[in-house]
N, C-alpha and C positions, 0 to 999 in steps of 0.2 A: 361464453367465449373463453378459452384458455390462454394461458402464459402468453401463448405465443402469435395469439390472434389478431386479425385486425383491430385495430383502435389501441393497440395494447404498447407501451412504453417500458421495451425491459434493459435493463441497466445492467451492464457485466459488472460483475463483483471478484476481487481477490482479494489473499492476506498476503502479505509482502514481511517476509521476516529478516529484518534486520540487525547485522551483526556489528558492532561498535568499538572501537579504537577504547582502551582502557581509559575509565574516567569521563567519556562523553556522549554514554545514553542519556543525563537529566539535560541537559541542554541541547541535544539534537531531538530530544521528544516536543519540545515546542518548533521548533523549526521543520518538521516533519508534520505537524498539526497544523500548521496554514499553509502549507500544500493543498491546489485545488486537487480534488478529486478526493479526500484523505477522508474519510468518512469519521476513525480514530483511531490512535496509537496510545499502546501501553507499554509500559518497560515490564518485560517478564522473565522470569529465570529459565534457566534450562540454556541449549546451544545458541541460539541467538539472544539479543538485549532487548529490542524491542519488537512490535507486532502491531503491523498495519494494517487496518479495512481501511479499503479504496475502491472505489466505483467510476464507472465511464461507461460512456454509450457504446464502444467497442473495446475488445480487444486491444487492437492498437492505441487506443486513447488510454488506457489502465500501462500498458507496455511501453511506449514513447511518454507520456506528459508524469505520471506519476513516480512509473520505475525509475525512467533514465533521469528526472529530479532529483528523488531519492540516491541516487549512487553519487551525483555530484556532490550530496552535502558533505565538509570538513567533520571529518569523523568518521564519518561510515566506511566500512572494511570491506562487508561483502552483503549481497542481498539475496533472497532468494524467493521469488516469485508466485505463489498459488493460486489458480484460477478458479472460480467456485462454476462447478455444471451443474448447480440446481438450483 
């Protein structure tokens, strides 16, 4: 049966790159980690601060419950979204 067969359970995946207000990626990295859906966050170098896997049964559950979380937290600047298609 493949991926996408009966009986089969598949879970949308994205990384969610998050950009941060100077000073508060170490403490908006635990508060982005008990976030349902947050698989894990890392604080990484480069254009954004940190770097989220999150998972949901749809689409919209990754885009409403995870993202629009995410942008409310104090700190966070800007986010920017990747859906994985494989």
């Amino acid at each position: 049966m493949g991926r996408h067969g009966v009986g089969t359970s598949t879970m949308v995946r994205a990384f969610i790159m998050v950009k941060t207000a100077a000073g508060k990626s170490e403490d908006l990295l635990a508060e982005i980690r008990e976030l349902d859906g947050v698989e894990e966050a890392h604080i990484v170098a480069g254009q954004y601060d940190i770097i989220v896997e999150a998972v949901g049964e749809e689409v919209y559950d990754l885009m409403h419950d995870v993202a629009t979380n995410l942008r409310s937290l104090d700190g966070v600047a800007d986010t920017k979204t990747y859906i994985c298609l494989d």
